[in-house]
C-alpha positions in Angstrom: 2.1 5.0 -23.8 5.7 4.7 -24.6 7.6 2.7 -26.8 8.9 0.3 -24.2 5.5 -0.7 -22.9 5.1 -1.4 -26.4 7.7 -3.7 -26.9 6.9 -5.5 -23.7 3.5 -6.4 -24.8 4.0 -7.1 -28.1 7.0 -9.5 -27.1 5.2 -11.2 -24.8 2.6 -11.9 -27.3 4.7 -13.3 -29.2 6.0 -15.4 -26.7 2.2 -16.8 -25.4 1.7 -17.7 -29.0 4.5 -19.6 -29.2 3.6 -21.5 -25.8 0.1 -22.1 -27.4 1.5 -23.7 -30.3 4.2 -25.9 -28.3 1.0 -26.9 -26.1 -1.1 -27.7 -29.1 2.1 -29.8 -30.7 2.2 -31.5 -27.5 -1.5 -32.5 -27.4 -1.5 -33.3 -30.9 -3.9 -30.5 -31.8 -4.0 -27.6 -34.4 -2.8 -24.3 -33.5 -5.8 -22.8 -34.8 -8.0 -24.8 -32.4 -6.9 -22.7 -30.0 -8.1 -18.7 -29.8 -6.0 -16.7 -27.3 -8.9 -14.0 -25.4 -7.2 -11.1 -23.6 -7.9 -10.7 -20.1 -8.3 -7.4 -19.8 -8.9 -6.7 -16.0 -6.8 -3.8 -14.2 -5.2 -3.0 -17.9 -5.6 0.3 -19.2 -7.3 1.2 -22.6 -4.1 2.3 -24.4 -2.2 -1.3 -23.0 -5.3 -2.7 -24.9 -4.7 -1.0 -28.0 -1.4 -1.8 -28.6 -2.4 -5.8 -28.7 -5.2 -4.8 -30.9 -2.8 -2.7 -33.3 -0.4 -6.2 -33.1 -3.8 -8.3 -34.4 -5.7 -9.4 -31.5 -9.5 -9.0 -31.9 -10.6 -11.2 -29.0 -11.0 -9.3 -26.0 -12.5 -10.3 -22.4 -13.5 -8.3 -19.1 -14.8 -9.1 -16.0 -15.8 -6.1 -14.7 -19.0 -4.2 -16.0 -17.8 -0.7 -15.3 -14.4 -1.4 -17.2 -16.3 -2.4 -20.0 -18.5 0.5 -20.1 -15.3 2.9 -19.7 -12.8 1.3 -21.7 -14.1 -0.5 -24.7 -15.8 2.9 -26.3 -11.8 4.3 -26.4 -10.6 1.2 -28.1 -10.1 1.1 -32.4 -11.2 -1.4 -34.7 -14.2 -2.9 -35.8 -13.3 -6.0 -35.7 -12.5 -6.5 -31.9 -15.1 -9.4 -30.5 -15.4 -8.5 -26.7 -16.6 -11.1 -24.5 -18.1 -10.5 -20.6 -15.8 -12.9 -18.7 -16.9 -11.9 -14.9 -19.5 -12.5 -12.5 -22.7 -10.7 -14.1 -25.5 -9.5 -12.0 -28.9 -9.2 -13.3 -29.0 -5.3 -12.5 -26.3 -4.9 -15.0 -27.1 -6.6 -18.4 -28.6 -3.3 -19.7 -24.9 -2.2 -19.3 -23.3 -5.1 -20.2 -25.1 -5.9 -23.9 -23.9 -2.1 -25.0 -20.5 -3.5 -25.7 -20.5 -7.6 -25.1 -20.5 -9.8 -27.9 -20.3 -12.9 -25.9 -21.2 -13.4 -22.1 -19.0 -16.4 -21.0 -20.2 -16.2 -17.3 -23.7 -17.6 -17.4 -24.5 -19.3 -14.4 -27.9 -19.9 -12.9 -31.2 -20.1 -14.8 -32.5 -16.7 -13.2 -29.9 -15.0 -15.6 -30.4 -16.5 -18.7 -33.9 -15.2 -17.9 -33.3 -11.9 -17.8 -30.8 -12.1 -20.6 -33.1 -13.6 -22.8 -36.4 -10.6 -21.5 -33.7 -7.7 -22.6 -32.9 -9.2 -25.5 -36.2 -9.8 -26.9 -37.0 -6.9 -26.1 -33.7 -5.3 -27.8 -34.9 -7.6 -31.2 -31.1 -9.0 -30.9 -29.5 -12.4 -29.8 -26.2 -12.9 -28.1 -23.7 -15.5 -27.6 -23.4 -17.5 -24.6 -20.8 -19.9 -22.8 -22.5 -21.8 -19.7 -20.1 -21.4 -16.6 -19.4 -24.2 -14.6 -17.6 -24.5 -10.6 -15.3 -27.7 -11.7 -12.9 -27.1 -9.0 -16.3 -27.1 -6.3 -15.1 -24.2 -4.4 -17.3 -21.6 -2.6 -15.2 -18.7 -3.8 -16.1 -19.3 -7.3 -19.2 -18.6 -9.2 -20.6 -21.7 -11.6 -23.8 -23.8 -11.7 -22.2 -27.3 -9.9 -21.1 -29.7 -12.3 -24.0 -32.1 -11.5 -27.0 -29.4 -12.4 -24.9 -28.4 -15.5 -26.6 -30.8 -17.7 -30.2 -29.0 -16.3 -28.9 -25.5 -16.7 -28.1 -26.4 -20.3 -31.4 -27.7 -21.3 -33.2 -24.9 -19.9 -31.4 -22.4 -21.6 -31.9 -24.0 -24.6 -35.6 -22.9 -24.3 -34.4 -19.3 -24.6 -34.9 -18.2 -28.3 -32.1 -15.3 -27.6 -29.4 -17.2 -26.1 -27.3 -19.0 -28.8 -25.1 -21.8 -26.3 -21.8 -22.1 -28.1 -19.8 -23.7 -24.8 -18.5 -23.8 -21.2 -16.6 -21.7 -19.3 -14.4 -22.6 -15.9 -12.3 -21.0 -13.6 -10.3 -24.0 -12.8 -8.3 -24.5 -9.8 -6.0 -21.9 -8.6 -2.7 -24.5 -7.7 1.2 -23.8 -9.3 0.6 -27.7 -9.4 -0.9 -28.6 -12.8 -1.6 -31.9 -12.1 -4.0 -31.0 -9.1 -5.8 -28.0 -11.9 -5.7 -30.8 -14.3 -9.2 -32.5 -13.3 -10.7 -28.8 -13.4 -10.6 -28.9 -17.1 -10.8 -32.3 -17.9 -14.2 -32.3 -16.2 -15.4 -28.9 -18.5 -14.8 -31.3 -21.1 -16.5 -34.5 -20.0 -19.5 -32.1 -19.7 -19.6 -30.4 -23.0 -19.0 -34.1 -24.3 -21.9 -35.6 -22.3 -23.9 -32.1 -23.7 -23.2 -33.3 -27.2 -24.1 -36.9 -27.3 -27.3 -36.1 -25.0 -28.5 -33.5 -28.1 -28.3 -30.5 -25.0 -25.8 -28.9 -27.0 -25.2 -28.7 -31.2 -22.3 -30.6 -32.2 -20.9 -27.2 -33.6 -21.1 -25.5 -30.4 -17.8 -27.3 -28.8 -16.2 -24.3 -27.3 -14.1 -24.4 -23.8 -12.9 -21.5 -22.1 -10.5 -22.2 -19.7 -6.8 -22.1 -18.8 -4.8 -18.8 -17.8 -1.3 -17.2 -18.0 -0.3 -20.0 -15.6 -1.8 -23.1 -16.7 -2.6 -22.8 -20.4 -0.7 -25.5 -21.5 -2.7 -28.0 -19.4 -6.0 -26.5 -20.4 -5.1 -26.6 -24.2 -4.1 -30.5 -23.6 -7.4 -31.3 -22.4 -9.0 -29.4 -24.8 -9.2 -26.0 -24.4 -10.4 -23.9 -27.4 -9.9 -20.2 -25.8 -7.5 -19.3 -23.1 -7.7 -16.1 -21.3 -4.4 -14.7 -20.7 -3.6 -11.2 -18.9 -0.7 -11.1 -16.8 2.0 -13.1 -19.3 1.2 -10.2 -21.7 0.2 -6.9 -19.7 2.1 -7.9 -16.8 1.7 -8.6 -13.0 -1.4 -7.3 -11.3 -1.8 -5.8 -7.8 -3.4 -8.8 -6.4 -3.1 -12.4 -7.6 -5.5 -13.9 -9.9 -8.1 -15.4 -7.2 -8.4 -12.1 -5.1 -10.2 -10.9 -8.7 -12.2 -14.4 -9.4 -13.3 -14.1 -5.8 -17.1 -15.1 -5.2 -17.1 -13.0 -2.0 -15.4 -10.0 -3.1 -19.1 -9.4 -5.2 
């Protein structure tokens, strides 16, 4: 790694932060409120390591075998590495090795087999419920009207600990036409709360990328997972990689 792919990322870092707290200004919120999650797809392990070296602990992939190949080469103990992709059942042996968090649960069948590994493993884990709010095919989420259902049931799972929701959003340059996709993650994890379905403590809301973090934060966002305004462009756009079809 040289010293100008240093630079890059670290400026860029610098300059996401500084759109996180203009956004949070803007909404009237708290810098703090807001956790900033690398999105680590396509980037290579030494990429990675220069943001953790700068102070970033929060990590998320989406891919099981880049989690299995990269996190083991990354340094510091205090990284928190979340699973942020699609997450066949097949794979959670793999996937609990390194995950701290798995953002991307979906369907009840999951939080099943989550919960048999790890009682089995004598360990909890961290959860966020995913949820479609833009209501396309192409992305992976229980619907927004079973959401309330999922919840409830996975509360019966003595291994899952819910802390939030999770959304894709809307892939549109207009924000106005993403805005509803976050807006609704919230109306949910609201409706969670006053229905008891979630603890009033576990208010998190992933959502909101490099190109529409600033509307996510103003409707409430409390992570946002942002890859290409640090590590750069990727090969494909972001919706090739969140593709439902593309397995």
């Amino acid at each position: 790694m040289n010293n100008t792919d240093e630079a890059v990322i670290k400026s860029n870092l610098a300059f996401v932060k500084q759109r996180i707290y203009t956004a949070c200004a803007k909404a009237g919120r708290p810098p703090e409120d807001v956790r900033l999650l690398l999105a680590t797809k396509t980037v290579p392990a030494e990429k990675i390591q220069i943001a953790i070296d700068a102070g970033e602990t929060l990590i998320g992939e989406n891919k099981v075998q880049e989690l299995n190949k990269k996190i083991p080469l990354l340094t510091d103990s205090h990284k928190n590495i979340h699973f942020i992709g699609h997450l066949q059942s097949n794979k959670i042996k793999d996937v609990l090795k390194y995950a701290d968090c798995i953002e991307s649960v979906d369907r009840l069948s999951l939080a099943e087999a989550l919960n048999k590994k790890l009682a089995t493993d004598n360990r909890t884990i961290d959860i966020f419920i995913q949820v479609n709010t833009s209501f396309e095919e192409s992305k992976f989420g229980v619907h927004p009207d079973e959401a309330l259902s999922l919840i409830k049931a996975v509360n019966a799972f003595p291994h899952l600990r819910i802390k939030g929701l999770m959304t894709i959003g809307l892939f549109d340059a207009d924000h106005e036409k993403v805005r509803p996709s976050f807006s609704l993650l919230r109306q949910i994890r609201d409706a969670s709360i006053a229905q008891s379905l979630l603890a009033a403590d576990a208010k998190e809301l992933s959502m909101g990328m490099s190109g529409d973090m600033e509307t996510a934060i103003a409707e409430g966002a409390t992570i946002v997972r942002v890859g290409t305004a640090i590590f750069g462009k990727r090969m494909y756009p972001d919706s090739y990689y969140w593709n439902e079809q593309r397995g």
